[in-house]
N, C-alpha and C positions, 0 to 999 in steps of 0.2 A: 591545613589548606582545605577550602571547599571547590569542589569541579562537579558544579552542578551535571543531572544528564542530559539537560537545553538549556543554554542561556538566550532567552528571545531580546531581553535587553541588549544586548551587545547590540545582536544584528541592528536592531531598531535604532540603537545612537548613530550608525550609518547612513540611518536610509530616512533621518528624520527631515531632515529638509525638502527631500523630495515627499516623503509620503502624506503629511501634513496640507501641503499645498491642494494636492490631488480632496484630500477628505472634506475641505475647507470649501471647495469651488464646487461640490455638490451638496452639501447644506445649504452653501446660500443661494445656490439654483433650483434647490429642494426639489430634484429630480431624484428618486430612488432605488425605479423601480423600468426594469428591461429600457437602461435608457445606450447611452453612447460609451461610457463606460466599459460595460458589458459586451457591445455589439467589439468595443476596439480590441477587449480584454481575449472572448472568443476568436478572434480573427488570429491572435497574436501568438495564442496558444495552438490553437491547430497547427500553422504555421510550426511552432517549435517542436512539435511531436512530431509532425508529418501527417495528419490526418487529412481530410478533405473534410471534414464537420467536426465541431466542438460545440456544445452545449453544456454552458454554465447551469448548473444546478446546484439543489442549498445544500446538501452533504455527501461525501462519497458513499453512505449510505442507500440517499436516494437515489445518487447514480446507478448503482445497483436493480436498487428497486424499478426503476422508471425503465432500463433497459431489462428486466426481464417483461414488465406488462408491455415493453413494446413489442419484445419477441410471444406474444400470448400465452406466455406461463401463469398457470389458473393450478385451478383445484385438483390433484389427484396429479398431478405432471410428476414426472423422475428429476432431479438436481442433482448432477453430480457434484462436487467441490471437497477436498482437500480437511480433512478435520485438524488441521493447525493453524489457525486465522484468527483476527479479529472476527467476534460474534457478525457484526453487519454480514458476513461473507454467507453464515447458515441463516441465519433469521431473515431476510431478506424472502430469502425463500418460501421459510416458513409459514410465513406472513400473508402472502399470496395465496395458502393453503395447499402447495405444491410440496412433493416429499422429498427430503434433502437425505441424498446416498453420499456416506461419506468413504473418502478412501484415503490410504496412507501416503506420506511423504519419501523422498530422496534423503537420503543420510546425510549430505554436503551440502545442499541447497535448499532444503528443509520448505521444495515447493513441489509440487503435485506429483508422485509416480503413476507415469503411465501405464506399468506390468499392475498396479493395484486399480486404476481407475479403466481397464480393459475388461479384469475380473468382473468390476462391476458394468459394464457394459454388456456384458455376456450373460449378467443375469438379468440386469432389469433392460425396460425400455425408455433407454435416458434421452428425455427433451433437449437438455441444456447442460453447459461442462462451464462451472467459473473456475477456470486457474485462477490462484492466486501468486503472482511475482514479487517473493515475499522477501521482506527488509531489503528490497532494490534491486532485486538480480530477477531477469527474466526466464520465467520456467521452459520446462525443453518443450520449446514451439516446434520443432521438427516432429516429435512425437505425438505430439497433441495434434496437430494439422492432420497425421497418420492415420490416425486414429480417428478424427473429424471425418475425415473422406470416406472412412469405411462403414460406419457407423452413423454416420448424418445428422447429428446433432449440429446447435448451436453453440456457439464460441461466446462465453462474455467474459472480459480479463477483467482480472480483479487486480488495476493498477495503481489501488490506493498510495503505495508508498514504491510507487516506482517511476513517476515521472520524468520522464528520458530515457530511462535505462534501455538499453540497447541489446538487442540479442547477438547471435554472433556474424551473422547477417548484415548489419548494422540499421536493421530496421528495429524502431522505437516500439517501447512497450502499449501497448494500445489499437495497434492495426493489425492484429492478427486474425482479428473474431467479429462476430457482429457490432461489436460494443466493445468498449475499453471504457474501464470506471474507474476516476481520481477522485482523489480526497485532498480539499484545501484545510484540512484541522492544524492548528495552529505548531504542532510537534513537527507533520510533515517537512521536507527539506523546500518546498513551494506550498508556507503557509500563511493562512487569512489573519484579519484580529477577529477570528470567532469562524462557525462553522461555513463548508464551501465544498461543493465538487462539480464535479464535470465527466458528461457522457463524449468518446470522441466516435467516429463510425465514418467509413468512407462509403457508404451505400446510402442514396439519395431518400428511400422509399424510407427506411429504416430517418433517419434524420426527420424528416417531415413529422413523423409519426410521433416522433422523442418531441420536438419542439412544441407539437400541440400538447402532446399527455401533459409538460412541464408546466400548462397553464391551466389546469382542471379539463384536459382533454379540448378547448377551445381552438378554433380558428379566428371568428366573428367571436366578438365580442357576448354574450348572453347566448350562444348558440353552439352546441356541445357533443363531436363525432364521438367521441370517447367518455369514458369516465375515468379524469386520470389525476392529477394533486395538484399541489400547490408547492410547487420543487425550483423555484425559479431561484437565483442568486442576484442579490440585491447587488446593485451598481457601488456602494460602499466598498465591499469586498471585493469586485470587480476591479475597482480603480487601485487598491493597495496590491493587490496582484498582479497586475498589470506590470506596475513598477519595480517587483522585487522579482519578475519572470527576467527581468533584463539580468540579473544578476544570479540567474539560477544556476548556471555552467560553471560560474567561478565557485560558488556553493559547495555542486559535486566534485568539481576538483579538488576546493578543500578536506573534504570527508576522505577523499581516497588515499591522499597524503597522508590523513591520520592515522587511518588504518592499517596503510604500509610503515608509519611509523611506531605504532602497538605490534603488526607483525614484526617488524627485526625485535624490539624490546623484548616481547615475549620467547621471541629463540634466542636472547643472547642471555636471559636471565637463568635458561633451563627449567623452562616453566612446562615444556612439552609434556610432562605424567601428569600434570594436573590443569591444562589448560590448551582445548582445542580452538585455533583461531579459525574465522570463516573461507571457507574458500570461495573465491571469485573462478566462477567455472570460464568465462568468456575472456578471462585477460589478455590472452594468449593471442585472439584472433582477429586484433588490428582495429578491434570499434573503441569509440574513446570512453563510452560510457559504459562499460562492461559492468560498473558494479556503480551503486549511488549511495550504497549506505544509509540508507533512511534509517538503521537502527547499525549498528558493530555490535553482532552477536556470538559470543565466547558459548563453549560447552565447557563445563566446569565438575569435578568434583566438589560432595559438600555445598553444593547451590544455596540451598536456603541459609545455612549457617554463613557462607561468603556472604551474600546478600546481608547479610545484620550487621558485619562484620564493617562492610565495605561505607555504610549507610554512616556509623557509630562514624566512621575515619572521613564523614563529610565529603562520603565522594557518592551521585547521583547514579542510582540503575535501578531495570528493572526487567521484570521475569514477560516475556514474550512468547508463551503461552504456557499458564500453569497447570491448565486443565483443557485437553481436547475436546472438539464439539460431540464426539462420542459418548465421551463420559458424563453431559453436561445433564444435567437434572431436568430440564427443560424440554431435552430429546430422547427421556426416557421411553417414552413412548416407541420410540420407532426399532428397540430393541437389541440394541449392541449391548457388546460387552468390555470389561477390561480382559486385554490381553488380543482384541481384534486387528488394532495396526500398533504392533509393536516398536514402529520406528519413531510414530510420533509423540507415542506413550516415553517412550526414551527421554525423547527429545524435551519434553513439557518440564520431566525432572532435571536436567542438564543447562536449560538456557538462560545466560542472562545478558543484557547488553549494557554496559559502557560509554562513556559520552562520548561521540565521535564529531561534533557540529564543529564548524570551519573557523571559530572563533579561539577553538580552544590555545593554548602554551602550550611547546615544548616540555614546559618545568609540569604542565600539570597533568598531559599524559604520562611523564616519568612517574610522578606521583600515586597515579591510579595504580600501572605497572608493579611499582617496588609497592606499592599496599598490597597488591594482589599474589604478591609472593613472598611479605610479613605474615600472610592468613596461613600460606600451606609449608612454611618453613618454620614457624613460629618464631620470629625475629626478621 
């Protein structure tokens, strides 16, 4: 049996009728570029986070980038962020010439510790804090806000793969900070046919500002407050979004169902010595989205050998971060070491995730499951 770790085709045999049409009626209107599309697509998404602003942007990337130049992170500034992340979450950073201070993760939610990101509070003078709300669960905003207040920093969430996800509060991932940055890449659980993201922000001054920089810093046309890119998301992408946002809630509720059906599997197998499932820290407290799953990540004994193992038996995964921004060759410069956050040095060897997408079978979760306990039973 093959179970892939995304099938985009399924989804897309569902949603062809409608998506087609949408792509069909701006070709031959051959309108592109920041047209209706977009303004509808923006509208529809704030609306479903809760934001009071949404700005379409062309990768969650840029989101990133475009809300730290709009909060004026330059040359020589402090970043603090999380060394367990997609690169865009440090390089971003970097990029802007500003110094990216990394600090370790939570053991169970494997998203930012505040006792490590205090530390460095206390040493450096940190401009800007990017949580990352990683593989769909919302980091501890109670602490991070704590800690915001006292400290005075900026908030930007790093909500690439968290799109709804709910805290325990039941306020969505996104409104906590100056900025909340999504990612429409195509894996995401609300994804484009090619790159896509989005700045969200309920502060007017900050919106205005996001909206010019998005157009090389532009108001008027040839006439330019800023210096800022060329970050805008084309109405193509706009419009297939748009359509598959209607169907996002039934999405994450598939994923959750998976995952509660991998959690019983995995305890009824007696897989507990050799296989940690995720924990959903918020289930408990009544919000609907407490987890989205944008990735079902296992801790594992034997990772990389499972991983060959798993691949050979036709069944799709992959490693969610192998290597910390610490450790990264790139950031030697700024002088860490191995053995500095040991939880996420753990974690880097430990993780791998599993297909959890709304399409999947009954027959072909079971599959993954009894594969994954062929490897550490040997039969």
């Amino acid at each position: 049996m093959n179970v892939p770790l995304l099938d985009l085709k399924a989804q897309y045999s569902k949603l062809k009728a409608e998506i087609e049409p949408v792509i069909k009626n701006i070709i031959e209107e051959q309108r592109f570029i920041l047209g209706k599309e977009l303004a509808d697509f923006e509208k529809n998404v704030a609306q479903y986070v809760g934001s009071k602003y949404a700005l379409g942007v062309s990768s969650g990337t840029d989101a990133l980038l475009i809300s730290l130049m709009a909060l004026n992170i330059g040359h020589g500034d402090y970043v603090a962020t999380t060394t367990f992340s997609f690169f865009a979450t440090a390089g971003c950073v970097a990029r802007l010439g500003a110094v990216p201070v990394f600090v370790d993760i939570e053991e169970e939610s494997f998203n930012i510790d505040c006792n490590s990101l205090e530390s460095a509070l206390k040493k450096y003078k940190i401009k800007a804090v990017i949580p990352v709300h990683l593989f769909g669960q919302v980091a501890d905003m109670d602490g991070l806000i704590s800690l915001k207040n006292k400290y005075g920093f900026s908030l930007i969430e790093d909500s690439a793969q968290s799109i709804g996800a709910q805290y325990k509060n039941g306020v969505s991932s996104g409104n906590f900070g100056e900025t909340g940055c999504f990612s429409f890449f195509p894996s995401k659980n609300l994804g484009g046919f090619g790159d896509g993201g989005l700045v969200t922000t309920n502060d007017s001054i900050i919106y205005e500002k996001l909206h010019c920089l998005r157009n090389h810093g532009s108001k008027i046309k040839y006439f330019h407050d800023y210096v800022g890119g060329n970050f805008r998301l084309d109405n193509l992408q706009a419009g297939v979004l748009d359509v598959k946002l209607r169907y996002l809630e039934s999405w994450h509720e598939g994923r959750r169902i998976n995952a509660e059906k991998y959690n019983k599997l995995f305890a009824e197998k007696n897989l507990s010595d050799f296989v940690k499932t995720p924990k959903a820290l918020y289930k408990d407290s009544g919000v609907k989205n407490y987890h989205i799953y944008n990735q079902y990540v296992i801790r594992v004994k034997d990772r990389d050998n499972l991983k060959k193992y798993l691949t050979e038996k036709g069944i799709g995964c992959e490693v969610y971060y192998p290597l910390p921004f610490h450790l990264q060759k790139c950031f030697q410069y700024l002088g860490y070491k191995e053995g500095d956050f040991p939880v996420a040095e753990k974690a880097s060897k430990e993780v791998i995730a599993i297909p959890v997408y709304p399409e999947l079978t009954d027959g072909q979760i079971e599959y993954v499951v009894d594969t994954i306990k062929a490897f550490y039973t040997k039969g």
